[in-house]
C-alpha positions as a printed Julia matrix, in Angstrom:
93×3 Matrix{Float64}:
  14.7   30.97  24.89
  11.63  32.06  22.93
   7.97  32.98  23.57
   5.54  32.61  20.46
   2.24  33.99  20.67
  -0.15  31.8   19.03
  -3.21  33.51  17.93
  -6.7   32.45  16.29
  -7.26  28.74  17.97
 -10.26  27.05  18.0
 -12.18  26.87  21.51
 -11.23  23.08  21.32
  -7.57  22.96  21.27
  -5.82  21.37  24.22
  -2.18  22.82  25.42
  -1.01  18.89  24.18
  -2.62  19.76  20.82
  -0.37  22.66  20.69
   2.34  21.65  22.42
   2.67  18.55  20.05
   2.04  20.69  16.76
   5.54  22.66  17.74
   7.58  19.61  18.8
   7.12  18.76  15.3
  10.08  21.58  14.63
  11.82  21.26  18.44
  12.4   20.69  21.45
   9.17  22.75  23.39
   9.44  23.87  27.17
   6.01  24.78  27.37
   2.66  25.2   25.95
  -0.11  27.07  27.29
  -3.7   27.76  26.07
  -5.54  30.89  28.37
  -9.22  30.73  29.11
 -11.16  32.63  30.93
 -11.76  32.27  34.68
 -14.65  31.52  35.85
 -17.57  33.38  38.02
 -16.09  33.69  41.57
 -12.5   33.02  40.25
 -12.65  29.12  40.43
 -11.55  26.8   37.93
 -11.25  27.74  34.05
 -13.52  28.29  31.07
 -13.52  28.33  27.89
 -10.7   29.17  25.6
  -9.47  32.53  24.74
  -8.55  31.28  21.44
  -5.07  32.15  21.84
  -1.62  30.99  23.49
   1.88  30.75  24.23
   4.83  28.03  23.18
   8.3   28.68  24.42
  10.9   27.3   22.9
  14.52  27.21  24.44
  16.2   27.05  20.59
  15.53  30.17  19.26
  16.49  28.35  15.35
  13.67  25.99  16.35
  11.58  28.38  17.12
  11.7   30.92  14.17
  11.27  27.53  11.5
   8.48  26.75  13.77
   6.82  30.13  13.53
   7.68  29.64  10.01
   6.16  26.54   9.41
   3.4   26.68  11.42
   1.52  30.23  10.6
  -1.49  30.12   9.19
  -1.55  26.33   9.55
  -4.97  24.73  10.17
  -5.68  22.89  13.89
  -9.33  21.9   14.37
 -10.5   23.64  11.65
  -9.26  26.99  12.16
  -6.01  28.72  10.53
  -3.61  29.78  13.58
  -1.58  32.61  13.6
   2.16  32.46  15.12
   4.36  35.65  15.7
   7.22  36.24  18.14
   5.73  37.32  21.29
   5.88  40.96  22.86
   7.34  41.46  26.03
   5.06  42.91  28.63
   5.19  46.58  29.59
   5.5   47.18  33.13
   2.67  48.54  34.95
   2.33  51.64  36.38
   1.15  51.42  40.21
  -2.35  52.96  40.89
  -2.69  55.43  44.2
């Protein structure tokens, strides 16, 4: 399994917009654009303008990373990278 991080995506672009961009180069497990939450913590907002894809081929998912950097979706030029895991977080007293 691997996570992408997909970076620079225009406030318009649906998870199936992305998630159908990267089956283009495999088989995709999931596909997820973030947005903000809205006042009160209800429902979502607009886009971040960036995203995850994980892919369980990790062959798939480097020649998608490969193919797909810097490639234009609604007019803007996304950026794909391996993602970082997360550090762990240190508990507050």
């Amino acid at each position: 399994m691997m996570n992408l991080y997909v970076g620079n995506l225009a406030p318009q672009t649906t998870q199936e917009e992305l998630r159908k961009a990267f089956q283009a180069h495999g088989e995709v497990s999931s596909a997820t654009v973030l947005t903000t939450q809205m006042k009160g913590g209800r429902g979502t907002g607009p886009s971040r303008g960036k995203g995850f894809v994980a892919m369980p081929d990790p062959a798939q998912a480097r020649a998608a990373l490969a193919a797909l950097d810097r490639r234009e979706i609604n007019g803007r030029a996304m950026t794909v990278e391996i993602a970082r895991p997360v550090p762990p977080r240190r508990h507050r007293r």
